[in-house]
ChimeraX commands (.cxc) that place a marker at each C-alpha (Angstrom):
marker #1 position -125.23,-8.72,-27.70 radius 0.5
marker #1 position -129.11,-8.83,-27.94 radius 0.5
marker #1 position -129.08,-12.60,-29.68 radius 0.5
marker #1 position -127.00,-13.21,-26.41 radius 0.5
marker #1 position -129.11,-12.02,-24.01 radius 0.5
marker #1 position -132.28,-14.18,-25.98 radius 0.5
marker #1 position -129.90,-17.13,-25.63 radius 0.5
marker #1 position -129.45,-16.02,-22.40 radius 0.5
marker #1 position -133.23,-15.78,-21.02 radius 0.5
marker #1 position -134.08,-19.22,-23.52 radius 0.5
marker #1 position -131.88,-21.39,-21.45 radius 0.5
marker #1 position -133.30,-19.98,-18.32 radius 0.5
marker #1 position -137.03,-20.57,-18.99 radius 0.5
marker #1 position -136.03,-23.99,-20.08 radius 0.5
marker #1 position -134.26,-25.05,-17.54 radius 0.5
marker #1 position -137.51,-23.95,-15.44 radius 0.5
marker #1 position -139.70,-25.34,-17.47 radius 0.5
marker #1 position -137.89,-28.75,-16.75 radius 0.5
marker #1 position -137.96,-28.67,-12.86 radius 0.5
marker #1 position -140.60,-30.44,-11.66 radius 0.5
marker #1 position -144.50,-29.12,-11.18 radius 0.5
marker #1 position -144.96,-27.95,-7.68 radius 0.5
marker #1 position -147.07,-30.80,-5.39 radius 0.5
marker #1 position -148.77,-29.88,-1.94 radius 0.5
marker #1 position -146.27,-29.16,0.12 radius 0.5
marker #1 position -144.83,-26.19,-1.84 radius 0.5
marker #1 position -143.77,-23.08,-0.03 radius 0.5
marker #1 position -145.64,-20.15,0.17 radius 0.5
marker #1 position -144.65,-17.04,-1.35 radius 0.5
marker #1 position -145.53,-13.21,-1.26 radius 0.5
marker #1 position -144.36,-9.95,-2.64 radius 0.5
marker #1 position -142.38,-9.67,0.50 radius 0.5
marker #1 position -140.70,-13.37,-0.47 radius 0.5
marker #1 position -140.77,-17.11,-0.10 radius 0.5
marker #1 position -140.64,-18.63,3.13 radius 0.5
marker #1 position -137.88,-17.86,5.10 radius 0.5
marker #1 position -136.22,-15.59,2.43 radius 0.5
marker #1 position -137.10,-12.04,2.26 radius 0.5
marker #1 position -136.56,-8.84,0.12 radius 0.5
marker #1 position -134.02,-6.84,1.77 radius 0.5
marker #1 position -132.47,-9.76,3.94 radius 0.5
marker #1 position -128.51,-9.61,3.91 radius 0.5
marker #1 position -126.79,-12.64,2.23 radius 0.5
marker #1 position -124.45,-13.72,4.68 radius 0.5
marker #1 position -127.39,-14.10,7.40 radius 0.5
marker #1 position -129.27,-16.52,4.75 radius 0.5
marker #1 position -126.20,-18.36,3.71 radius 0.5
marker #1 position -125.12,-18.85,7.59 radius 0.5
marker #1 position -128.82,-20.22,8.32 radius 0.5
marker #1 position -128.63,-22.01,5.44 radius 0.5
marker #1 position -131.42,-21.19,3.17 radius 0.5
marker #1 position -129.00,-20.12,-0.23 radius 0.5
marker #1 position -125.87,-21.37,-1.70 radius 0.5
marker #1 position -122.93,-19.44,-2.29 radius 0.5
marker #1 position -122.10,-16.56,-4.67 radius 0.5
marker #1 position -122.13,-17.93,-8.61 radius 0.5
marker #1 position -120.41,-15.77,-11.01 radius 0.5
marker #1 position -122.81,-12.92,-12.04 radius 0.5
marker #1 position -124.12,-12.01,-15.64 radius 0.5
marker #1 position -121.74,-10.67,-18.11 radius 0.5
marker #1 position -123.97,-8.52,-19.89 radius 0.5
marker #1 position -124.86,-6.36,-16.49 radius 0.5
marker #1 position -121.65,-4.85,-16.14 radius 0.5
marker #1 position -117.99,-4.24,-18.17 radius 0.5
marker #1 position -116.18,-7.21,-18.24 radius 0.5
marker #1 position -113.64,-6.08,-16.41 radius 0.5
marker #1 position -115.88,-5.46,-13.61 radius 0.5
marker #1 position -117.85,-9.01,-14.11 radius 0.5
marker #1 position -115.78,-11.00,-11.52 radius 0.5
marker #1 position -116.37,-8.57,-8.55 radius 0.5
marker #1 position -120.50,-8.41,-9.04 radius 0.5
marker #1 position -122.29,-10.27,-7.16 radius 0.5
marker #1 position -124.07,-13.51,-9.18 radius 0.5
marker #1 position -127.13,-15.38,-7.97 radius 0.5
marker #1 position -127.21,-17.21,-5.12 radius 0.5
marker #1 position -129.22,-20.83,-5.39 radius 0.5
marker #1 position -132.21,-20.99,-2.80 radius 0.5
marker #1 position -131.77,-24.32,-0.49 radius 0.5
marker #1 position -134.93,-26.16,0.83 radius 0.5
marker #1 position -138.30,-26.87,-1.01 radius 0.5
marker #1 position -138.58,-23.67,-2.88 radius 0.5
marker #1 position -136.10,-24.17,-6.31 radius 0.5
marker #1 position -134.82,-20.80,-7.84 radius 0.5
marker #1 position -132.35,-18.42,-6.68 radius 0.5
marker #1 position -132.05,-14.62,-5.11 radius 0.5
marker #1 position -130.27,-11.93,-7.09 radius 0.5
marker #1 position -128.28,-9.55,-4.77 radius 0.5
marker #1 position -127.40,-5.83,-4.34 radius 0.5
marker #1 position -123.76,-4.62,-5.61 radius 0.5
marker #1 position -123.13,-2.92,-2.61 radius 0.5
marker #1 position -121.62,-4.64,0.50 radius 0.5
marker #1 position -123.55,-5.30,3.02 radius 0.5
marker #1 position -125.04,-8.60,0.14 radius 0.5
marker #1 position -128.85,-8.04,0.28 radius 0.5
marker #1 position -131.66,-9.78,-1.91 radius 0.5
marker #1 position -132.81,-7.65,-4.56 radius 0.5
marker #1 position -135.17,-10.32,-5.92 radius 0.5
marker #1 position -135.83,-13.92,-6.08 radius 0.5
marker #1 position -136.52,-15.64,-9.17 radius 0.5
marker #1 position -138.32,-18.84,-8.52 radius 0.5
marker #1 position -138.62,-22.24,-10.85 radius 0.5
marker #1 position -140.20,-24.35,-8.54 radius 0.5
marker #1 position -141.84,-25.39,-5.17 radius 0.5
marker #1 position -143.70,-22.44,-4.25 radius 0.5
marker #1 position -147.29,-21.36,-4.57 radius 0.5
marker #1 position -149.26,-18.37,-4.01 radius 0.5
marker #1 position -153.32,-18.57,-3.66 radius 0.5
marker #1 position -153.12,-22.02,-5.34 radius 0.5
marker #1 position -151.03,-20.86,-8.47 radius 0.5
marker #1 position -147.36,-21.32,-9.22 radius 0.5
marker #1 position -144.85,-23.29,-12.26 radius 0.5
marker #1 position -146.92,-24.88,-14.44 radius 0.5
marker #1 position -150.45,-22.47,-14.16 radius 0.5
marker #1 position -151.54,-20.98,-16.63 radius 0.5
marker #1 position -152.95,-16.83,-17.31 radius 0.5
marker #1 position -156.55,-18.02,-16.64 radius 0.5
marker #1 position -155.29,-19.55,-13.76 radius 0.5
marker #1 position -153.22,-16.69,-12.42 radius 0.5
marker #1 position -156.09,-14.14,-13.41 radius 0.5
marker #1 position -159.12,-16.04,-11.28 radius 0.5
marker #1 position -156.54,-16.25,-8.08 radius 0.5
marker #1 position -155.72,-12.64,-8.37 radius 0.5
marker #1 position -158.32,-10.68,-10.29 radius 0.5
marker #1 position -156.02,-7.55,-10.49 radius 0.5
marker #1 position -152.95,-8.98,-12.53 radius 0.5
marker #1 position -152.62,-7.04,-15.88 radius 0.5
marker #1 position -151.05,-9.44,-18.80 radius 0.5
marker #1 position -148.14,-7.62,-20.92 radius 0.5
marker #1 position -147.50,-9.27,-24.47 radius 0.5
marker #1 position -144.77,-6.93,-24.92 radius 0.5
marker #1 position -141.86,-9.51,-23.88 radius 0.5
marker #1 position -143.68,-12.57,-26.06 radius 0.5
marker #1 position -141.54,-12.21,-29.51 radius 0.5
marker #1 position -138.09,-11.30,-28.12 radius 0.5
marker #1 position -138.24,-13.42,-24.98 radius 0.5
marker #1 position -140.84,-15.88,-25.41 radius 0.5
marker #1 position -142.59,-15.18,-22.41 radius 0.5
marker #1 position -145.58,-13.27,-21.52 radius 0.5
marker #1 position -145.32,-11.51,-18.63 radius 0.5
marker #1 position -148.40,-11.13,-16.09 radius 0.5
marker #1 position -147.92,-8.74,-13.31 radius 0.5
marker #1 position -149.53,-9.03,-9.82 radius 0.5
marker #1 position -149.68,-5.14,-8.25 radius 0.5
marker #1 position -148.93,-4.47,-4.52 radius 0.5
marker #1 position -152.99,-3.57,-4.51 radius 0.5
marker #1 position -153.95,-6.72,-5.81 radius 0.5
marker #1 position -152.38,-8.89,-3.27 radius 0.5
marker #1 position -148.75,-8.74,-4.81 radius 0.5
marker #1 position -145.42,-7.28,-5.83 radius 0.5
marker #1 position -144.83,-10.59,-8.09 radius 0.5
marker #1 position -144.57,-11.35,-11.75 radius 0.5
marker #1 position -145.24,-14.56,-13.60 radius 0.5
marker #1 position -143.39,-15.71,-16.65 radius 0.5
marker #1 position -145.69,-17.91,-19.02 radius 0.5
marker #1 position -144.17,-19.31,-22.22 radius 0.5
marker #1 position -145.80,-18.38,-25.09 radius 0.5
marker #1 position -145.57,-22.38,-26.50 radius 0.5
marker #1 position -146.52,-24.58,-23.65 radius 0.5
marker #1 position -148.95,-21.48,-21.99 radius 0.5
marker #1 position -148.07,-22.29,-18.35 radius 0.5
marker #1 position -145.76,-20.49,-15.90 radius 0.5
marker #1 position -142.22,-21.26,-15.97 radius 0.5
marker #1 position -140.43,-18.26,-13.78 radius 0.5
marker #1 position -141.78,-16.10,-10.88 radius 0.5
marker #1 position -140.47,-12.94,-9.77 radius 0.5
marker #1 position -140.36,-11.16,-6.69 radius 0.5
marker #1 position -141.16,-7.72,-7.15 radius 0.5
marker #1 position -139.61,-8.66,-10.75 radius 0.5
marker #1 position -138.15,-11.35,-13.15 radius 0.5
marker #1 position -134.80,-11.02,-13.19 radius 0.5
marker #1 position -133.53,-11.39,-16.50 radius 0.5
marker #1 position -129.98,-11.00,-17.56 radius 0.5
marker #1 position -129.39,-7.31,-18.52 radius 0.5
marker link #1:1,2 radius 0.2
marker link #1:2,3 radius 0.2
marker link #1:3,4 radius 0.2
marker link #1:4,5 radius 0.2
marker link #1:5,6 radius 0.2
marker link #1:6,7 radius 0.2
marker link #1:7,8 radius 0.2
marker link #1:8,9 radius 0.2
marker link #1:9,10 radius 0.2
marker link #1:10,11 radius 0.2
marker link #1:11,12 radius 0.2
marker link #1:12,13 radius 0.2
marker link #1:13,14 radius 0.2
marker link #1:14,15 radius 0.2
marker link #1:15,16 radius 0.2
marker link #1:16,17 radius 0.2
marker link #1:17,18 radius 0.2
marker link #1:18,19 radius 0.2
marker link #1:19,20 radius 0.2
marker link #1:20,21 radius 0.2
marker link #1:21,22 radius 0.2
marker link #1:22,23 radius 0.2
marker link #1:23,24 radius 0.2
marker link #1:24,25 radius 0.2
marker link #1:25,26 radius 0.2
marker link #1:26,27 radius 0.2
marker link #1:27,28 radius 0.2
marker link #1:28,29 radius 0.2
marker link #1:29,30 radius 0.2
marker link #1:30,31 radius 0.2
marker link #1:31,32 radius 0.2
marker link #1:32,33 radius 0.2
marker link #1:33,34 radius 0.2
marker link #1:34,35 radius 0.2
marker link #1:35,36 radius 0.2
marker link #1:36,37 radius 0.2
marker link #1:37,38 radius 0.2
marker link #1:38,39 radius 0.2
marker link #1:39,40 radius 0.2
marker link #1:40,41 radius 0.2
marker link #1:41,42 radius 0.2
marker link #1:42,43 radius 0.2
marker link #1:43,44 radius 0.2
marker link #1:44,45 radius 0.2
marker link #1:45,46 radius 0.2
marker link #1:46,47 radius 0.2
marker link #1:47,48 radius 0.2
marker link #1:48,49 radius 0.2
marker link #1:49,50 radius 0.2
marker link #1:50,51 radius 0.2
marker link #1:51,52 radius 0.2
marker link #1:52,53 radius 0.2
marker link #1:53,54 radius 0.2
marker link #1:54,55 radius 0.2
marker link #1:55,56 radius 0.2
marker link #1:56,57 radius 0.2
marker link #1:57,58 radius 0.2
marker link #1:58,59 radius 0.2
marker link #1:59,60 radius 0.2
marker link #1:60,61 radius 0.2
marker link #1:61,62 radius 0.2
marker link #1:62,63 radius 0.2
marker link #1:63,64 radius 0.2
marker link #1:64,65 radius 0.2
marker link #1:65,66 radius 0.2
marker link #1:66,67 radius 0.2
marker link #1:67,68 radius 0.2
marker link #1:68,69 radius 0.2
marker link #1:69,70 radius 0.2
marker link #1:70,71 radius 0.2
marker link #1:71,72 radius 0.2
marker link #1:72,73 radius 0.2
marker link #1:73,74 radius 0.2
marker link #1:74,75 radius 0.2
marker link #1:75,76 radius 0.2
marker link #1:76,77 radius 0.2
marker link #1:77,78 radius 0.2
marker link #1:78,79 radius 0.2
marker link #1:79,80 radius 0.2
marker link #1:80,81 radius 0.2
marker link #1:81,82 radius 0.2
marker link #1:82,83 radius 0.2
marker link #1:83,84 radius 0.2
marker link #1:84,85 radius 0.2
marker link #1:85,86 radius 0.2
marker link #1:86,87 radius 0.2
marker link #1:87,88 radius 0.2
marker link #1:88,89 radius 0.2
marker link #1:89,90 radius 0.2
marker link #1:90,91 radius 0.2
marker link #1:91,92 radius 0.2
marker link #1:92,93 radius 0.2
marker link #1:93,94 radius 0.2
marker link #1:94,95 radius 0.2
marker link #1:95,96 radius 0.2
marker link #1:96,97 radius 0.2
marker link #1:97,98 radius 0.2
marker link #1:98,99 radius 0.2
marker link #1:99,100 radius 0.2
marker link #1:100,101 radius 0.2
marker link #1:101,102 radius 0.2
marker link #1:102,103 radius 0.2
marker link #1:103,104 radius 0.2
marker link #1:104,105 radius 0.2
marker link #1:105,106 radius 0.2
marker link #1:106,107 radius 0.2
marker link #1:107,108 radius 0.2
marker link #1:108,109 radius 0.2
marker link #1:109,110 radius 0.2
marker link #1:110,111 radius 0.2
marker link #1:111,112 radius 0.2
marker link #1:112,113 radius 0.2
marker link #1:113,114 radius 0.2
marker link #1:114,115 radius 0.2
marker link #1:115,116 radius 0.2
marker link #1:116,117 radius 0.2
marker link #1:117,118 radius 0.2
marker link #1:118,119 radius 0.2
marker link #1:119,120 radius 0.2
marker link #1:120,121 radius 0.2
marker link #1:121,122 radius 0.2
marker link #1:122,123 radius 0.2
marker link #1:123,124 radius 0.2
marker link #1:124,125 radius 0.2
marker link #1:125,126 radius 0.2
marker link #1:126,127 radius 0.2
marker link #1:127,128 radius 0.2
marker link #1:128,129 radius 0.2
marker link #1:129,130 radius 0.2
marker link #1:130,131 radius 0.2
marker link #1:131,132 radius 0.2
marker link #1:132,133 radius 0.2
marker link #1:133,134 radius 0.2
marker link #1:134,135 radius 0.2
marker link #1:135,136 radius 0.2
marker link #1:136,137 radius 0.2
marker link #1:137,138 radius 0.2
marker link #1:138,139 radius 0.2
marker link #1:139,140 radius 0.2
marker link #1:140,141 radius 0.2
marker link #1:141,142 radius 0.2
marker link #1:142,143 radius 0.2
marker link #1:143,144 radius 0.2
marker link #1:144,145 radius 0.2
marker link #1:145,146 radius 0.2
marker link #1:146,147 radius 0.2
marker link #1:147,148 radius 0.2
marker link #1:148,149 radius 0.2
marker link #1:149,150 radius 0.2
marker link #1:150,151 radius 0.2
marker link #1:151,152 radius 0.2
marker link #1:152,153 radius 0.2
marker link #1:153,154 radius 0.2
marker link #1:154,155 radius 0.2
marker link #1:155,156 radius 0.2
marker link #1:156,157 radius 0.2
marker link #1:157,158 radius 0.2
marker link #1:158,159 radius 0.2
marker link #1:159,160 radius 0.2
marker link #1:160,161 radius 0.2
marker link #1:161,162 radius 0.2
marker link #1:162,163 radius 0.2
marker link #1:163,164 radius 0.2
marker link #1:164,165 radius 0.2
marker link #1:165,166 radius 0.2
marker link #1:166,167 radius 0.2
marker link #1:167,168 radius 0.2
marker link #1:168,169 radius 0.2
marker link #1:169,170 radius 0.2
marker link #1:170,171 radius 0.2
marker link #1:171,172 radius 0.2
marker link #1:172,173 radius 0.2
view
């Protein structure tokens, strides 16, 4: 179960760390969200505007198998911003968080920056090791009070970002 959920969180962060580095005209983001998707925003609004995809199955490790094919999946974001919104279980859909690979930037930082980088655009953001063995990531968090409600995913081999979360990274659980 855990070498799954490595495997899991692996593929993730490298499919990230293959999208493109974010040019100019990235989106901005907050700890509120990016662009036009916010925390708290009900799915079927976003998909009917047209800013996510639809439903993909969700993670088997989150709930009994049995249960797997009724829980909601991600949903892919649509437009400049790459990455996708995770959604509440209960009906009405609403974002829980949005896990972004690409095409957004936040006081000059986003994919590709590295922990110096992150650290001199928002002095406040405390770096946790504790995820860098099991996951290969380290995980720098960005509180509320220091301009935030984000974390940053930074691989421990190449040293630059290759996930954001909004409040929080959301790995398969």
């Amino acid at each position: 179960m855990r070498t799954l959920l490595v495997a899991t969180v692996l593929l993730t962060l490298g499919l990230a760390a293959a999208a493109p580095a974010t040019t100019g005209s990235a989106v901005r983001f907050t700890g509120k969200g990016v662009g036009d998707v916010q925390l708290g925003d009900r799915f079927r609004v976003l998909r009917d505007a047209g800013l996510v995809g639809p439903l993909k199955p969700g993670c088997e490790l989150a709930v009994p198998f049995s249960l797997a094919e009724r829980c909601p999946g991600p949903a892919r974001l649509k437009g400049t911003a790459k990455g996708f919104v995770d959604l509440t279980r209960t009906t009405p859909r609403r974002v829980r968080s949005i896990t972004l690979s690409g095409g957004a930037r936040a006081r000059g930082v986003g994919i590709g920056s590295t922990i110096r980088q992150i650290r001199a655009a928002f002095p406040g953001a405390k770096v946790d090791h504790g995820t860098d063995d099991t996951l290969g990531v380290t995980l720098v968090k960005v509180p509320r009070s220091k301009g935030g409600r984000f974390h940053f995913g930074v691989s421990t081999m190449t040293k630059k970002t290759t996930v954001i979360g909004i409040p929080t990274i959301a790995f398969c659980e």
